[in-house]
C-alpha positions in Angstrom: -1.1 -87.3 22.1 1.3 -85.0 20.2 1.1 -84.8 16.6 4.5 -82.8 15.5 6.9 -82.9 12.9 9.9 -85.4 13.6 13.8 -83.3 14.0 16.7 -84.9 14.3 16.6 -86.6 17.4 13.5 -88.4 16.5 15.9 -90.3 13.4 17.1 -93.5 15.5 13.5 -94.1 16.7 12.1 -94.2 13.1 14.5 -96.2 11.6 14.0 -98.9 14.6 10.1 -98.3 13.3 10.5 -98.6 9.5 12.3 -102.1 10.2 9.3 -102.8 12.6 7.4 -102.0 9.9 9.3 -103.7 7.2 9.2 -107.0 9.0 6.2 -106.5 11.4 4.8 -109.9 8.9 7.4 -112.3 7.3 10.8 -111.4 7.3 12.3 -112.6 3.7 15.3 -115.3 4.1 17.9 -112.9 2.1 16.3 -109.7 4.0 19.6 -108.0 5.7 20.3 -108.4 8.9 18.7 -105.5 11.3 22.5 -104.3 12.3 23.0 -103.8 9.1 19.3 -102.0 8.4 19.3 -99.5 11.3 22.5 -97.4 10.4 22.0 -97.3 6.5 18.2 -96.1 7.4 19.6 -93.3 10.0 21.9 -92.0 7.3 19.6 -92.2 4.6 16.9 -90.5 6.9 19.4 -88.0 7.8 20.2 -87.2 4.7 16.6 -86.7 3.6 15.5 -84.5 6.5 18.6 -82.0 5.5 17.6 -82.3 2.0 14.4 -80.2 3.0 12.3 -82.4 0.3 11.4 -84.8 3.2 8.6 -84.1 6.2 8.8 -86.9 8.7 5.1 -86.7 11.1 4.9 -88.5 13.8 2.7 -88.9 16.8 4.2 -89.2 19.8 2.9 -90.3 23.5 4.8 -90.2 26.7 7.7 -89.3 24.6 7.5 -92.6 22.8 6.8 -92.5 18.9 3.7 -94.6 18.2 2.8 -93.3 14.7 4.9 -92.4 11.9 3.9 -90.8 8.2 6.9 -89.8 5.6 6.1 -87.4 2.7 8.5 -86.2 -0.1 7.4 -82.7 -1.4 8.1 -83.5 -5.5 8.6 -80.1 -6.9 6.8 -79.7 -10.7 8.1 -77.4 -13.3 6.8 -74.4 -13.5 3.4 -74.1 -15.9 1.6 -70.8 -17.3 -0.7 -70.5 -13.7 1.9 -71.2 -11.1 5.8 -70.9 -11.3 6.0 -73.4 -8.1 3.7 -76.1 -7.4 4.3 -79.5 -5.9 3.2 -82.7 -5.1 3.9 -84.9 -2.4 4.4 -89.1 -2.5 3.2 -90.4 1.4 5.4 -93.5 2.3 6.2 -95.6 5.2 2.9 -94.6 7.0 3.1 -97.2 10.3 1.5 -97.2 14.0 2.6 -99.4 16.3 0.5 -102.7 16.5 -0.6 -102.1 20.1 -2.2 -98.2 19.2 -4.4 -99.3 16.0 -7.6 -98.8 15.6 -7.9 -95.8 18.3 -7.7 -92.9 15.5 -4.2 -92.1 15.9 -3.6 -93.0 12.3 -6.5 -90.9 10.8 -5.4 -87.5 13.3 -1.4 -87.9 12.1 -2.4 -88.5 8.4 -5.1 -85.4 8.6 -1.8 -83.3 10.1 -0.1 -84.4 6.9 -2.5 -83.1 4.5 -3.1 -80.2 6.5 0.4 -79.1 6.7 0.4 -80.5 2.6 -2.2 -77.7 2.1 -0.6 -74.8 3.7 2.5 -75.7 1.6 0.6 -75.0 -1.5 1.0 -78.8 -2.7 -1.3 -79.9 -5.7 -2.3 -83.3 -4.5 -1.0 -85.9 -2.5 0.0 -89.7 -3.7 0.5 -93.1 -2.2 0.9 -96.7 -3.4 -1.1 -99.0 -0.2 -1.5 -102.4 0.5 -4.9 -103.8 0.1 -5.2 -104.0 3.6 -4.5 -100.5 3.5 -7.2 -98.8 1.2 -9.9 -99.0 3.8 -7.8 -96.7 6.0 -6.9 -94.6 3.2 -10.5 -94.4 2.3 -11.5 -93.1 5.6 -8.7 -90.3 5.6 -10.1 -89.2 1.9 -7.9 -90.7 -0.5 -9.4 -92.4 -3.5 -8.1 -94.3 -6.8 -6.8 -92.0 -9.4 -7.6 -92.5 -12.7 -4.7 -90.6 -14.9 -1.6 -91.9 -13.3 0.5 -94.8 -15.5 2.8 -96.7 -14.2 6.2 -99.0 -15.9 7.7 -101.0 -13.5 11.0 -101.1 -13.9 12.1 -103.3 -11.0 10.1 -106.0 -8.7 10.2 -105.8 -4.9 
């Protein structure tokens, strides 16, 4: 198993996972059409791995990409210890449905934070399902009591 950071070449493979992802359950009546889906989600994820702000992880077996975690590195304004500090939000964290429960999840999201650390980010942030929070649990993330939220829009 290979746990790497994703370039540009790995972009078609993770849009084709984020609408696996996206409609692995129910796919919503009005959702748009997957022809449609796939070449938005390339340019947008193009876009965001120039932009530098994005880290795309994968892991990857056989040269096939069976685990995927996104991160944006959210840059704070400087304060009277530290001039640049950071955080990152962790999105579209997804293994494919055959590789769960093997560990594969738990090594790619402990690469993330690894990687997080060396960067000098502050903490790292996530919004899971409530499947999720077991998972997250394990990998050492825990409710956080200071954050407020105002939704502005519903999914």
């Amino acid at each position: 198993m290979i746990y790497r950071l994703a370039g540009e070449a790995d972009l078609p493979a993770l849009a084709q996972m984020r609408w696996a992802f996206r409609s692995e359950h129910e796919l919503p009546a009005d959702a748009m059409p997957e022809a449609e889906f796939l070449p938005g989600c390339l340019d947008i994820l193009r876009q965001s791995l120039a932009s530098g702000r994005w880290a795309f992880w994968i892991a990857e077996d056989g040269g096939q990409i069976i685990a995927q975690a996104f991160v944006q590195v959210v840059p704070k304004l400087p304060d009277l210890y530290h001039l640049e500090r950071g955080f990152g939000y962790v999105t579209n964290v997804y293994t494919r449905p055959e590789h769960r429960d093997q560990g594969i999840g738990a090594k790619l999201m402990g690469r993330l934070q690894a990687w997080a650390l060396e960067r000098g980010l502050e903490f790292l942030i996530l919004w899971p399902s409530s499947r999720a929070v077991p998972f997250y649990a394990r990998t050492g993330f825990h409710p956080a009591q200071r954050i407020l939220e105002y939704r502005l829009l519903e999914d």
